[in-house]
N, C-alpha and C positions, 0 to 999 in steps of 0.2 A: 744869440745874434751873430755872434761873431764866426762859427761851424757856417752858418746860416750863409754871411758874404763870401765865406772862403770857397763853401762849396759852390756860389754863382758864377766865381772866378775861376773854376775849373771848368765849369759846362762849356761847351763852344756854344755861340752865338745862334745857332741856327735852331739846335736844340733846345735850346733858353727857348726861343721864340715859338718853336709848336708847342712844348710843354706847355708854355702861359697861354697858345690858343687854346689848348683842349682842354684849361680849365674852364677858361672864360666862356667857351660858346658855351655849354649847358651853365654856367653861372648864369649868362645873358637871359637865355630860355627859360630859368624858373624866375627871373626876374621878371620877362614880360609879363609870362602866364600871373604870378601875383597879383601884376598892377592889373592886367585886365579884367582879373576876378573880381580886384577891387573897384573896377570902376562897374562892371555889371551888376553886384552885391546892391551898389549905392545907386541904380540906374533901377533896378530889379528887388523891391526890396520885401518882406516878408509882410503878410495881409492878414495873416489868422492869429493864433495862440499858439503855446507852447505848452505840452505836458509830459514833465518827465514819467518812464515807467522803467520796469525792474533793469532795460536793458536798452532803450533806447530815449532821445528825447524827439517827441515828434510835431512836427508843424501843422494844424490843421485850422479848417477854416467851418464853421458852424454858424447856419442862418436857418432864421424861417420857422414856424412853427406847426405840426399833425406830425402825420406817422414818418420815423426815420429812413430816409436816403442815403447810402453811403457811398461813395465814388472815389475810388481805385486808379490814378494813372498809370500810364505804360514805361516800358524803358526809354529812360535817358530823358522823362517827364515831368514835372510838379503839378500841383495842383492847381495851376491859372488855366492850364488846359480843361477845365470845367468852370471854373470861378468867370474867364471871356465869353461865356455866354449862355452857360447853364444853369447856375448854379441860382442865380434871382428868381428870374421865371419860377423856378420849379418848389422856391421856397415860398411863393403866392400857396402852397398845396401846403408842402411838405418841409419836414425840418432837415434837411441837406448838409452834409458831410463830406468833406471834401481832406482827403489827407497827401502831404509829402509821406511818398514809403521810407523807411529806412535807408538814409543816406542821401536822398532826391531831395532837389528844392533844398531847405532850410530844416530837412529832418537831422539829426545825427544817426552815426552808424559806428557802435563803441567797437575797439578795436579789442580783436578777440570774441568777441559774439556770433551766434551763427547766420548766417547772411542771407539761405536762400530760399524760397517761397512760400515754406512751412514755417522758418520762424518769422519770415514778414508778415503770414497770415494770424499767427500768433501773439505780433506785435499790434497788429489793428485788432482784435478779440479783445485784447490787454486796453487799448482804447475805448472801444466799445464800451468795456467795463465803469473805465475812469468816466465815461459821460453819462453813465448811468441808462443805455442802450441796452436793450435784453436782445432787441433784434431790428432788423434794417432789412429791405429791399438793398442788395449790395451788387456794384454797377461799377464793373471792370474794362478797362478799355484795352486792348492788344495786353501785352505782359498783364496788366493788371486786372485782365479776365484768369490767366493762371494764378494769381494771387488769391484771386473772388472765390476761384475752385477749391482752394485749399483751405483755404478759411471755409467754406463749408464743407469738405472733409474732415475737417480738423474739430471744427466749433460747428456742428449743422446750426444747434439752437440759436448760433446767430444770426441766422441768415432764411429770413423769411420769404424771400426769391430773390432767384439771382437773373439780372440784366446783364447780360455779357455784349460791349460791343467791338467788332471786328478783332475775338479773341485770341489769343495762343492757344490751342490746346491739344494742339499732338505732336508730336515729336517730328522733325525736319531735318534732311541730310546736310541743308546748306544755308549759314546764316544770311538774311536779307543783305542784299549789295549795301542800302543803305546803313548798316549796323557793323560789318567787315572788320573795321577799324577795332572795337571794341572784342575782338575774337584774340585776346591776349591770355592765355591760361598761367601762366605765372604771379604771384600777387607781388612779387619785390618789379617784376620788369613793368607792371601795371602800373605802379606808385611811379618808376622812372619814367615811363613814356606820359602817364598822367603830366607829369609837371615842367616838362619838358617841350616834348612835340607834339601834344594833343590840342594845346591849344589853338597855335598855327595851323594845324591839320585841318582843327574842325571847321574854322573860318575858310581854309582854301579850299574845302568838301562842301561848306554851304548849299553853294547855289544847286550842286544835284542831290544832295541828302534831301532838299528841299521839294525840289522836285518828284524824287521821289516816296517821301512820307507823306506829301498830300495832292499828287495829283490822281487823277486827272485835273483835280482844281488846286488853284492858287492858294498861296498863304495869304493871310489877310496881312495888311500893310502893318498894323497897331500890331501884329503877333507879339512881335520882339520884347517890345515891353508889356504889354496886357496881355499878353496868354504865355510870357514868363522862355521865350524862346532861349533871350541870350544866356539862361543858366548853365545850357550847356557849353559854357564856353567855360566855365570854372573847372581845374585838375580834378576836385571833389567831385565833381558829377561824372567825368570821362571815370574815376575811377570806381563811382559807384555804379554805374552803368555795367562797366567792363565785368564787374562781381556778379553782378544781376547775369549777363547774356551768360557766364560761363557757369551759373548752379541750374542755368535751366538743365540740361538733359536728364542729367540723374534726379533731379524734383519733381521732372514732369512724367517720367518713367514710373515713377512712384504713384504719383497724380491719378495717371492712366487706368491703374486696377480697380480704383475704386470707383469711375465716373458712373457704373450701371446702376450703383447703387444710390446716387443723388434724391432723395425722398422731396425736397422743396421745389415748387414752381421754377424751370431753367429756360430762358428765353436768351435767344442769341442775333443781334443785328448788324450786317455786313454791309458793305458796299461793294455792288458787282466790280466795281473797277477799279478796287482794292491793289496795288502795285507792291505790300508790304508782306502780308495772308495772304493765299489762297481761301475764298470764301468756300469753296468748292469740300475741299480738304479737312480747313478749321470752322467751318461752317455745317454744310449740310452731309457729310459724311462723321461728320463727329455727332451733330443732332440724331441720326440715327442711332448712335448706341445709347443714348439716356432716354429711357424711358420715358416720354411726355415731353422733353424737350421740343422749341418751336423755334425756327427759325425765321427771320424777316429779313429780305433785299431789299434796298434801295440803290437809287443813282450817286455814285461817290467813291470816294478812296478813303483812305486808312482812319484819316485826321475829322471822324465823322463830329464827335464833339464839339471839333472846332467851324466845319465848313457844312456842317446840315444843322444846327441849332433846334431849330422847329421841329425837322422830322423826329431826332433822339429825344428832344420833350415830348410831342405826343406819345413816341414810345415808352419812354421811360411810365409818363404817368397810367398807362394804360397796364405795361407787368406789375406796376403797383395797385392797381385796380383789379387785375386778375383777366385781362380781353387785350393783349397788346394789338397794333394792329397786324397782319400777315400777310406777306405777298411768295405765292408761289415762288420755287426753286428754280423753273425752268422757263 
């Protein structure tokens, strides 16, 4: 204590006082981002079950009872983004699956584990198992159509068709405008900017991320809380996120060799007006190389789960039925 004053009495004044600022502004900042995760945590709170497995613990949500659905969110997602308005409806039929991926929502993501699409695929397999699921109709939306893909390269026999909507699946020179921020390749500067300026960021980014992820149409008003929006406002998700965008290339390069040989039913549904995908690209230029694969357009952007309801239930029920519906490419 005493090295402690002597040495404050040597600093000059001026120096004292940015020293204490450049601790204090990032003390401020992980301060805020806390409380505001804590008030979304408590604003936004978890709706499924918990079941640990060898490597992660995951959050899911299971209703309904016939033959299994399983439904895959996208980056920087959880699973209210199907639970707001898919997930009832389609459990009248079917017994529906809804998961946090590793790290997303209310899943954990242990530190040290492998992070990207193949062991996420390998972690919902490892689910699949614990529920006693031999196989699912498995229903991936953007990112977590490259998730759905791997998990059937990885595990075909789980995956007794796959419903892909508005998905990832080829490789792109430039990350969507909306996602940018998350294009941090370092994991220690990820953790800093996570707890830090991510939080602030992603609230002062809002109103065009928003625009962007679901136009040409609006967010629905109740999003925030019922389809689980404010999670990304937690360091946890900006840093699981961050992890997710940066193992895509080298996963999905991997992904790619093997799409010709997909032996199960592959159905894939876009929105022409898509601002996130190119349908054009990860749609029917990708349909092309999988053998039997089929493609369906509709009117809409990215966020079709959340802003077409009806049309992704008909569709869904129908790749589960083996007759989705089809609307020409051009």
């Amino acid at each position: 204590m005493k090295f402690i004053i002597e040495w404050l009495g040597m600093v000059p004044h001026w120096r004292l006082l940015v020293s204490l600022a450049v601790l204090a502004v990032p003390a401020l900042a992980v301060a805020v981002s806390a409380l505001v995760s804590a008030v979304v945590q408590w604003a936004v709170r978890p709706i499924g079950t918990f079941i640990d497995l060898s490597t992660e613990r995951l959050h899911f949500l299971d209703c309904g009872a016939g033959p299994p659905v399983l439904l895959i969110h996208g980056l920087a997602g959880n699973l209210r983004y199907f639970s707001y308005g898919l997930m009832q409806p389609l459990a009248k039929r079917f017994r529906v699956i809804a998961v946090d991926r590793p790290g997303c929502g209310y899943s954990s993501r242990k530190a040290g584990a492998a992070q990207g699409l193949h062991a996420q695929a390998d972690a919902i397999a490892e689910l699949m198992r614990g529920l006693g699921l031999e196989s699912a109709v498995v229903v991936g939306h953007s990112l977590g159509g490259a998730v759905a893909l791997a998990l059937a390269q990885r595990h075909p026999q789980r995956v007794a068709a796959l419903a892909l909507i508005a998905p990832l699946t080829s490789l792109q020179e430039e990350v969507p405008a909306a996602f940018r921020a998350l294009a941090i390749t370092r994991g220690w500067l990820r953790r800093v900017v996570g707890w830090t300026l991510a939080t602030p960021g992603t609230i002062a980014r809002s109103p065009r991320t928003i625009r962007l992820v679901f136009g040409p149409e609006a967010a629905p008003r109740d999003f925030a809380i019922r389809g689980g929006g404010l999670l990304v406002l937690r360091p946890v998700n900006f840093i699981a996120a961050s992890t997710d965008l940066n193992s895509v290339p080298g996963d999905l390069a991997l992904l790619q060799t093997g799409y010709a040989s997909l032996a199960m039913p592959v159905h894939v549904l876009f929105g022409r007006q898509d601002r996130i995908l190119n349908w054009r690209t990860h749609g029917e230029e990708w349909v092309a190389r999988v053998p039997g694969a089929r493609l369906t357009l509709i009117a809409g952007g990215h966020m079709l789960p959340v802003t077409q309801v009806q049309a992704c239930i008909a569709w869904i029920e129908g790749v589960a039925n083996g007759a989705p519906k089809c609307v020409p490419a051009n």
